[in-house]
C-alpha positions in Angstrom: -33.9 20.7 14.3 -30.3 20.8 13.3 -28.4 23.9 12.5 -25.9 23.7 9.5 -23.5 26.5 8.8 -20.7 27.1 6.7 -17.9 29.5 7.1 -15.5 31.2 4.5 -12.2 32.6 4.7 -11.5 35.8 2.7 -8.0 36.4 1.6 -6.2 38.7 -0.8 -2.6 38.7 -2.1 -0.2 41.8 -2.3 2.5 43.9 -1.9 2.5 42.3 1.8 2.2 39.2 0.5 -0.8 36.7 1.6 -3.8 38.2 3.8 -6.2 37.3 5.8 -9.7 38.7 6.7 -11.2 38.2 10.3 -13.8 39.7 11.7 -15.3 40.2 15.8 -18.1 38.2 16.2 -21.4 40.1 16.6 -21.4 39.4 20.8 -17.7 40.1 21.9 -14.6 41.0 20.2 -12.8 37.3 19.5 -11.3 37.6 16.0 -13.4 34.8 13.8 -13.6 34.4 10.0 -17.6 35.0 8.4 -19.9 32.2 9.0 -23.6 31.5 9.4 -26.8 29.4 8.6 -26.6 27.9 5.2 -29.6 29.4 3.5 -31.6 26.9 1.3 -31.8 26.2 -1.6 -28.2 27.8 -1.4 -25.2 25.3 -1.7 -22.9 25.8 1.6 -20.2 27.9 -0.6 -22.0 30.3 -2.0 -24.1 30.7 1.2 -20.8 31.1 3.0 -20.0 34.0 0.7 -22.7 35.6 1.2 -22.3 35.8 5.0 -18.8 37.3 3.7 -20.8 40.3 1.9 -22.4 40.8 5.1 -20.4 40.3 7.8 -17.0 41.6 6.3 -18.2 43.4 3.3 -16.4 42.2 0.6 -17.1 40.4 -2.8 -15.1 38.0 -5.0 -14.2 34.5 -6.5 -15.4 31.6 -4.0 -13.0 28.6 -4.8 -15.5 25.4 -4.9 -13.0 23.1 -2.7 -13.4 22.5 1.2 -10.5 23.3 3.2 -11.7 21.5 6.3 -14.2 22.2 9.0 -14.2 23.4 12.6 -16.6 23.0 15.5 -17.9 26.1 17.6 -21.2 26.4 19.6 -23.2 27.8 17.0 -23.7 25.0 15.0 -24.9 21.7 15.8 -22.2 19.5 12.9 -18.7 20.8 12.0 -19.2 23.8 10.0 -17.4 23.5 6.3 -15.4 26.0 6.0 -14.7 27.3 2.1 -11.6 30.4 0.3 -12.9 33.8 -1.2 -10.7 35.3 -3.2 -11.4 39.2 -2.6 -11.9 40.7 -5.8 -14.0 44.0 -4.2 -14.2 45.5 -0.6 -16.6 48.2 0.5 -16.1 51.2 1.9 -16.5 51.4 5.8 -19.8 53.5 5.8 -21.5 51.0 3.7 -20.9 48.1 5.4 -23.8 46.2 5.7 -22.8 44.8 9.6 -20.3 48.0 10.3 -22.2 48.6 13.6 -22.1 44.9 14.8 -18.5 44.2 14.1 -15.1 44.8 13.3 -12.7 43.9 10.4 -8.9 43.7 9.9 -6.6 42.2 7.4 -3.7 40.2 8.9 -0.6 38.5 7.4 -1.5 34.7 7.2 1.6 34.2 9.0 0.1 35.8 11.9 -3.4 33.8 12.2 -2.4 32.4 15.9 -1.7 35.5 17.2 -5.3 36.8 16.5 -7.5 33.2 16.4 -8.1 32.1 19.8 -10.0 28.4 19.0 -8.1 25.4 17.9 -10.4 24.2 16.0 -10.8 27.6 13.8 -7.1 28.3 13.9 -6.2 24.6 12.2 -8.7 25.3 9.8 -7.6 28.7 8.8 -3.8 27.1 8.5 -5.1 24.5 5.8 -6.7 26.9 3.9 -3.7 29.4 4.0 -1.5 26.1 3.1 -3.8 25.1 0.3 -3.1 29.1 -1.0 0.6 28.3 -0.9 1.0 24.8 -2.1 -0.9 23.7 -5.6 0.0 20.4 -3.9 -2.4 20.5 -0.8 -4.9 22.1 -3.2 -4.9 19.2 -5.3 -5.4 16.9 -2.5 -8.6 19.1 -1.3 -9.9 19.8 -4.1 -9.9 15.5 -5.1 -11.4 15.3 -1.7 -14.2 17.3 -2.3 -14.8 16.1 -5.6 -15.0 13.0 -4.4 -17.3 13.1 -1.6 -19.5 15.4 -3.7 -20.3 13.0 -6.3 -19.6 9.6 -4.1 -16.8 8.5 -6.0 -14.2 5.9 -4.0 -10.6 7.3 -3.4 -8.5 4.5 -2.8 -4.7 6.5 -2.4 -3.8 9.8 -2.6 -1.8 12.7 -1.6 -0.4 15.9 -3.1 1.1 14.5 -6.2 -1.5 11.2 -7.2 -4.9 10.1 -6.6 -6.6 6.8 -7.3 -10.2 6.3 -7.6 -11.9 3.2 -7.8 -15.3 2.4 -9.8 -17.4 -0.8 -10.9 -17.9 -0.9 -14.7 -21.0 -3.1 -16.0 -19.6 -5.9 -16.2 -18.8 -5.8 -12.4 -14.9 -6.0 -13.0 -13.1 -2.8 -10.9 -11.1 -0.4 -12.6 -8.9 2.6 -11.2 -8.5 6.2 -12.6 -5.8 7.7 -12.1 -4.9 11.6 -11.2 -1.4 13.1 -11.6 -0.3 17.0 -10.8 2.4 18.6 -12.7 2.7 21.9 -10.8 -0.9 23.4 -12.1 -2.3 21.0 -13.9 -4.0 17.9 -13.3 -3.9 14.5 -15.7 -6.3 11.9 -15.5 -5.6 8.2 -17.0 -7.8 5.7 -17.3 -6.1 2.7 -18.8 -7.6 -0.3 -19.9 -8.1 -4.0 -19.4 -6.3 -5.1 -22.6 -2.3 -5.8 -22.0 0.2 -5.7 -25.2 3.7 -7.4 -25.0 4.3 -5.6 -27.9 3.6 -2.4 -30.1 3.5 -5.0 -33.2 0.3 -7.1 -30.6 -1.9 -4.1 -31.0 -4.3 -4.4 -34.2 -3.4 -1.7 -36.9 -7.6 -1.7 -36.9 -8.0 -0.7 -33.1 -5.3 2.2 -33.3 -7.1 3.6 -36.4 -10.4 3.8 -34.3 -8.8 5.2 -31.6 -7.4 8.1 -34.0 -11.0 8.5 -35.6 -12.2 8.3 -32.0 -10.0 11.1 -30.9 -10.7 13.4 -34.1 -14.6 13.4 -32.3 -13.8 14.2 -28.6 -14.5 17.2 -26.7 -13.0 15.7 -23.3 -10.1 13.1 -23.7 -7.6 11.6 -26.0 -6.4 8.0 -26.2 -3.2 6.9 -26.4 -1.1 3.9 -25.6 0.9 3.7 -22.8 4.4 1.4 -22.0 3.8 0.5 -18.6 6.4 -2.0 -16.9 7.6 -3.3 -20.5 3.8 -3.8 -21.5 1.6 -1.7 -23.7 -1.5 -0.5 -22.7 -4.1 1.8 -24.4 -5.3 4.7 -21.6 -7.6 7.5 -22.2 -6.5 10.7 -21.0 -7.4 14.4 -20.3 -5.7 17.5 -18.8 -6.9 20.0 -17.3 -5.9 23.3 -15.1 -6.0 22.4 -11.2 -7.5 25.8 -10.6 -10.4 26.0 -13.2 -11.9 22.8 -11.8 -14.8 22.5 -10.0 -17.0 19.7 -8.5 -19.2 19.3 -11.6 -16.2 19.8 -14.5 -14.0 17.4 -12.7 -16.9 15.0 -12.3 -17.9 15.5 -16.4 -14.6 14.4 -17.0 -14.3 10.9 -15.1 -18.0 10.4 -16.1 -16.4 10.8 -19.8 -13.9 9.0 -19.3 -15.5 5.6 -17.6 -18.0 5.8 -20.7 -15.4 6.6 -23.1 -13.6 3.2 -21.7 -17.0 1.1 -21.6 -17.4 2.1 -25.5 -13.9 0.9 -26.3 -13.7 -2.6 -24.3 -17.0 -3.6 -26.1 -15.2 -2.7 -28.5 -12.2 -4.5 -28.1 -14.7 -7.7 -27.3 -16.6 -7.3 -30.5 -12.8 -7.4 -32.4 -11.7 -10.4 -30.0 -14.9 -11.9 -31.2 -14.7 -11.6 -35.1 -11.0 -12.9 -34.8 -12.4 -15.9 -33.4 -15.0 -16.1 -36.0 -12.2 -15.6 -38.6 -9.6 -18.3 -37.1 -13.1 -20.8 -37.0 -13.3 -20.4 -40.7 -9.7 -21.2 -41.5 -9.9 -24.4 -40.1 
């Protein structure tokens, strides 16, 4: 049977800038971060953090995006390896491992100088660089998203991401991510090209007003993209305050939000024709 862990790394930020925690492993005195068995029906991340209460004794904020994994001898499938921002540590004499191991905060600058396995060390160095750069964040925390709710990324990096889905009617569309510094904007625009503003039906930008008036997540607007007109529906949202299922509510409301609006459009195209018919 296998074994699946996860593993956290605990960090707090100060007058000495960024910190790490590490602790000795239970069997020797190599410097590691908390790890163990994920415990069902516990997801890996908060299972990690727990292992954090024990092993290091310290409580606080798990962020929900992956970092990486590593590899050790312990577990049988690279270990996922998650951030815990430490809001609470506990005294030494109530430390619930205190006898098994040791603890020390380090400057993340000096991770290699304590973190002896490549495989750890790298790890650690993402998570420390997703700390210091909303732009690696983003790309994580689109990763494991993603992954989480099996949605196709076609590009990305630290600014953009691209997903790619099948609507109904088996055409593909693409969703669009951009960061500006903290926050994150998704676009979804739609099939329907306009050469013009005076193209788009004074009808259709009425509903999308009403339509707008309604929504809880998302706005639509029209968009000028290489001298043509296209109606997207948007949203913002805080890089930070996302999670897996918030950020997956969202494109969820936004690919239904879209399907409602090109039968829309259809049913319009439709009645035109029926209009046009008529005439002649």
């Amino acid at each position: 049977m296998s074994i699946k862990k996860s593993a956290i790394i605990p960090y707090r930020t100060g007058r000495k800038g960024l910190e790490i925690l590490l602790v000795t492993k239970s069997t020797s005195d190599e410097w590691v971060i908390p790890k163990g068995k994920i415990e069902a029906p516990l997801k890996p991340l908060i299972s990690a953090a727990k292992e954090a209460f024990e092993e290091a004794g310290v409580l606080g904020r798990p962020h929900p995006i992956r970092v990486g994994s590593f590899s050790d001898n312990s577990s049988d499938e690279p270990i996922p390896t998650f951030l815990l921002e430490v809001e609470v540590e506990i005294d030494e004499k109530d430390w619930l491992e205190k006898n098994k191991r040791e603890r020390l905060w380090i400057n993340a600058d000096d991770c290699a100088e304590y973190i002896k396995a490549d495989d750890l060390l790298a790890v650690v160095k993402r998570g420390v660089k997703c700390l210091r750069s909303d732009g690696a964040y983003f790309k994580r925390a689109v990763k494991t998203y993603s992954e989480e709710h099996h949605l196709e990324i076609a590009e990305i990096d630290e600014d953009h991401a691209e997903l790619i889905f099948i609507i109904p009617t088996d055409r593909k569309k693409r969703l669009y991510l951009a960061r500006y510094d903290s926050t994150v904007e998704f676009s979804l625009p739609g099939f329907t090209i306009f050469n013009s503003e005076d193209e788009i039906p004074d009808a259709f930008s009425t509903n999308l007003l009403q339509r707008n008036a309604k929504k809880k997540i998302g706005f639509w607007c029209i968009d000028k993209i290489k001298g043509k007109f296209v109606y997207s529906f948007m949203h913002n949202a805080e890089l930070k305050l996302l999670d897996g299922q918030h950020f997956f509510s969202i494109v969820s409301g936004l690919i239904a939000e879209s399907e409602a609006i090109e039968e829309l459009m259809e049913e319009m195209s439709k009645k035109q024709m029926e209009r046009k018919k008529l005439r002649y």
